[in-house]
N, C-alpha and C positions, 0 to 999 in steps of 0.2 A: 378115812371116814371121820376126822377127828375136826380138821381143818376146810374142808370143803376147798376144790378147785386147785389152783397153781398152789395154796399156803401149804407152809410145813410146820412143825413141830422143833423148837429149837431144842438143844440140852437145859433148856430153862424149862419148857412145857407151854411156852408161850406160842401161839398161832402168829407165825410172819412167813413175808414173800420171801424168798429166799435171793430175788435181786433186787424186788423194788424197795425191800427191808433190810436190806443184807448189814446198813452202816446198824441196826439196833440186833442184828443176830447174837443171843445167848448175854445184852449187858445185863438182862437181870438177875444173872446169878452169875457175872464174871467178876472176879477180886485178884487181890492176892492169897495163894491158898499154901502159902508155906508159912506153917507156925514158929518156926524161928525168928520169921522176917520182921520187925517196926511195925508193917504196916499190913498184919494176918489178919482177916477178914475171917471168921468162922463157918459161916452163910454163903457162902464163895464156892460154886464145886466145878467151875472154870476157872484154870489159872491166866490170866489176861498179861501177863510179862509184866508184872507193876512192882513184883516184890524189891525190895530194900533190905539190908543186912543194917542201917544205922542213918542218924538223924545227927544236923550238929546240934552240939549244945546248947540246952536252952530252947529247941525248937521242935513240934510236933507234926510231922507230915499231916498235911492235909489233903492235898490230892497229887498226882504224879502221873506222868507217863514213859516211862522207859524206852518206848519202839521195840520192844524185847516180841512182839508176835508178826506173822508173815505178813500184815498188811495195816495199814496207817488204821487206828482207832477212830471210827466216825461217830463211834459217841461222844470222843472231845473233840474232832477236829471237822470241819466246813472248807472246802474249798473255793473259795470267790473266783469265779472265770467273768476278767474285765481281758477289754479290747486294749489294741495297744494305746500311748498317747491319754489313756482315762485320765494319770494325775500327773504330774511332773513333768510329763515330757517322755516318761518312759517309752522305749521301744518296744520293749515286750509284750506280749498279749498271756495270761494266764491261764492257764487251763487244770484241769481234772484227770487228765491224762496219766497212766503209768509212767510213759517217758519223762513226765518233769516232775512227779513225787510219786517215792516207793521208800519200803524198808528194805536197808539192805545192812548182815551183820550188827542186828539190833540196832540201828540208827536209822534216824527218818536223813532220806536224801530230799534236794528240792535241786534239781539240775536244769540247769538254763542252755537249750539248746539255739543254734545256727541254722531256720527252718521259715523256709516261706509256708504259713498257716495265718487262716482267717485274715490275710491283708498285712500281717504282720512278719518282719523277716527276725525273729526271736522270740521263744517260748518258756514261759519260767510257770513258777507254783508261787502260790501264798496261802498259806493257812489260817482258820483263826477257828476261836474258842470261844465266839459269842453263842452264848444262849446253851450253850455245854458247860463249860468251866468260864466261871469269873470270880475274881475275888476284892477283896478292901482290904488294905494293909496285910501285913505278912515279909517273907521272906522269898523270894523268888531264885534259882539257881537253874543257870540255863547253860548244859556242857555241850560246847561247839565248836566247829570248826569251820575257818570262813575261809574265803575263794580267795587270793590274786590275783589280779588282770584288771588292765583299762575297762573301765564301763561296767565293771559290776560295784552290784549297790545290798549286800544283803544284809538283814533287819531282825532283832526282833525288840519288839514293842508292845505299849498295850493302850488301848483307847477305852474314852468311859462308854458302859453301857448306856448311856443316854441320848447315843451321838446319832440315830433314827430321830430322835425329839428335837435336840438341841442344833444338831449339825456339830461340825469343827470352826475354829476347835473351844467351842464353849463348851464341848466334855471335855478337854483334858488330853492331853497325850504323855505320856511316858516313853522316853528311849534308852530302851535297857544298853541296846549295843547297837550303832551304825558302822559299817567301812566304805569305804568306796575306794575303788582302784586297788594301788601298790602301796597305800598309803602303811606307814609304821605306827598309826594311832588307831583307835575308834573313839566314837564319841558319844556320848549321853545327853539327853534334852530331857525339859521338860517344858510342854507346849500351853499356852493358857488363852486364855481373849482379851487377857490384858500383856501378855509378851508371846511375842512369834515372829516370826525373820519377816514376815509380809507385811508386819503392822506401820502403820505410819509414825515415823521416829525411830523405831527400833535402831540402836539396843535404849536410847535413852529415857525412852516413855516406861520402858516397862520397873515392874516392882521391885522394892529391892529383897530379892531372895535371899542374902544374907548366905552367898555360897560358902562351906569350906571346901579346902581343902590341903591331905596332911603333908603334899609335896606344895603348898603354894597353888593357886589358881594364875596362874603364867598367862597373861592372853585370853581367858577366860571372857565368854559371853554371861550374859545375867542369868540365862537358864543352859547353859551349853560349856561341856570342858571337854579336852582331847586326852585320852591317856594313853602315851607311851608302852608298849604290850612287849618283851621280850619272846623272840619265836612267833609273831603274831600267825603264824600260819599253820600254828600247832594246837593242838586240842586246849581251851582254854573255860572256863567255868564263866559266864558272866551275872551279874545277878543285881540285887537292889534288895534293901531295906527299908521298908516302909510304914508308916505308922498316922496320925494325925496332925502331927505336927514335921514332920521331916522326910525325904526320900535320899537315900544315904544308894550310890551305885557302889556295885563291886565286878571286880575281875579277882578270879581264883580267893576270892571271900575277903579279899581287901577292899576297904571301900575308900575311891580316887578323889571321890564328889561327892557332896553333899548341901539340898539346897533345903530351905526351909520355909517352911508360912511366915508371907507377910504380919506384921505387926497392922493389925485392923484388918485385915483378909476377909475377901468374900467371895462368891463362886466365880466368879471374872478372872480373879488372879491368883484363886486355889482352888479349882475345881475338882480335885482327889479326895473328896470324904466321900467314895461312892466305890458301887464296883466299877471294874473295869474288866477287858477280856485279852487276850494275846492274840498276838500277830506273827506270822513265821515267813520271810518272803526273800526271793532275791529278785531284786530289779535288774534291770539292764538298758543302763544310759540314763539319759535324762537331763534333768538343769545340773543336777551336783555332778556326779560322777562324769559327765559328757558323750562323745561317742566311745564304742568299744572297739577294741582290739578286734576284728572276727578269728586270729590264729590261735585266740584261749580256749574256744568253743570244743567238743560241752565242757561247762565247767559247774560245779556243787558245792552247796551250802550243806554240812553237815550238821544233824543235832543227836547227840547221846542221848540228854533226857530234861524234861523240861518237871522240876520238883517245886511245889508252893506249901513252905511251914506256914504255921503258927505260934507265935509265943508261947511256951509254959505256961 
């Protein structure tokens, strides 16, 4: 009698549908509810799986999600279901589905299965964190595990919030970590409207970002370097540091790459003074990666836990 009709009453006390609300069930009073943990919420009388035991130095969590409860958090995460063929060439068609993302053993899966659906003969997930979680500079640390096989492509990345306004890529893109294939590297971008692999000239028109890097940039593109991963197929930490003036990437908190604002820079060929959101996705085929193997099928993008500091 509190809620009228299908609504219920969450552990919050808030009136929701309990399916057509379910992604907002109880976030108004879900935290971390362990006083030990960095990141203890006091106001919290749901424990949401967020907690943390420490922070590196120098930096203060700002938001997190560990995959630590039984089902994907839809107050940070949106699922985009695009047909196959939408960008790259991909063959996948995405979807919302349990079988291509679930939590399983505290970790978000994203599993790309072998399935004629909707026209498309391949089914993956992509998540993202627009209009939930965005952020401007910080520290980003993303613990994962990436697939081997012909024709997969998994990702994560972050595009600017403006990219409804502006389009791509006059927001901006960031590539925390690409793979494709059996390859022994990933790689890191940063996408602009004055450099991008489609532009005319490229690499030569574009800015000079003034990359480093503390092995040498070997082969290096003017926003794009490959790093070498020993075990790449083993749980690896990826991340980026970022600030107004530089985006420094890292794997297991070293950082490979490092590119910087143009001397004169304007929103063309530094579009990063803004927020941005993440991307979580595994493709399958396309231009880069090509056709896939079908004998890898299902195969999964694993993520531990996706953490964004702030400075001190």
């Amino acid at each position: 009698g509190l809620c009228g009709g299908s609504f219920r009453l969450d552990d919050c006390g808030s009136c929701l549908h309990p399916e057509n609300q379910s992604h907002l069930w109880n976030v108004d009073c879900s935290g971390c509810t362990d006083e030990n943990a960095v990141n203890y919420e006091p106001e919290a009388i749901v424990d949401d799986g967020s907690c943390i035991s420490d922070e590196p130095e120098g930096w203060t969590l700002l938001w997190n999600d560990e995959f630590n409860i039984d089902q994907i958090n839809y107050a940070n995460w949106t699922h985009e279901v695009w047909p196959a063929y939408f960008v790259n060439n991909e063959l996948q068609t995405y979807t919302d589905r349990v079988d291509n993302s679930y939590i399983e053993d505290g970790h978000l899966v994203i599993r790309a299965l072998q399935e004629n659906y909707n026209g498309a003969q391949y089914t993956s997930a992509r998540l993202i964190s627009a209009g939930k979680a965005e952020w401007q500079y910080g520290r980003i640390d993303v613990r994962a595990k990436i697939p081997l096989g012909q024709g997969t492509w998994p990702a994560i990345w972050l595009l600017g919030s403006n990219i409804s306004d502006v389009g791509w890529p006059e927001c901006g893109e960031i590539d925390i970590m690409e793979h494709v294939n059996n390859e022994s590297s990933t790689s890191s971008s940063i996408h602009t409207n004055a450099c991008f692999h489609a532009i005319d000239g490229y690499p030569q028109v574009c800015p000079d970002y003034n990359m480093v890097c503390p092995n040498g940039c070997i082969d290096a593109m003017p926003n794009t370097y490959w790093s070498h991963v020993n075990n790449i197929e083993d749980w690896h930490v990826y991340g980026l540091i970022w600030d107004e003036n530089s985006i420094s990437f890292t794997i297991d908190s070293n950082a490979y790459m490092t590119v910087n604002r143009p001397f004169n820079s304007d929103e063309q060929s530094w579009p990063f003074s803004q927020d941005f959101f993440m991307i979580l996705n595994l493709a399958i085929g396309g231009d880069w990666p090509g056709d896939p193997d079908n004998n890898i099928f299902p195969v999964s993008f694993e993520i531990d836990y996706v953490r964004i500091y702030s400075p001190e």
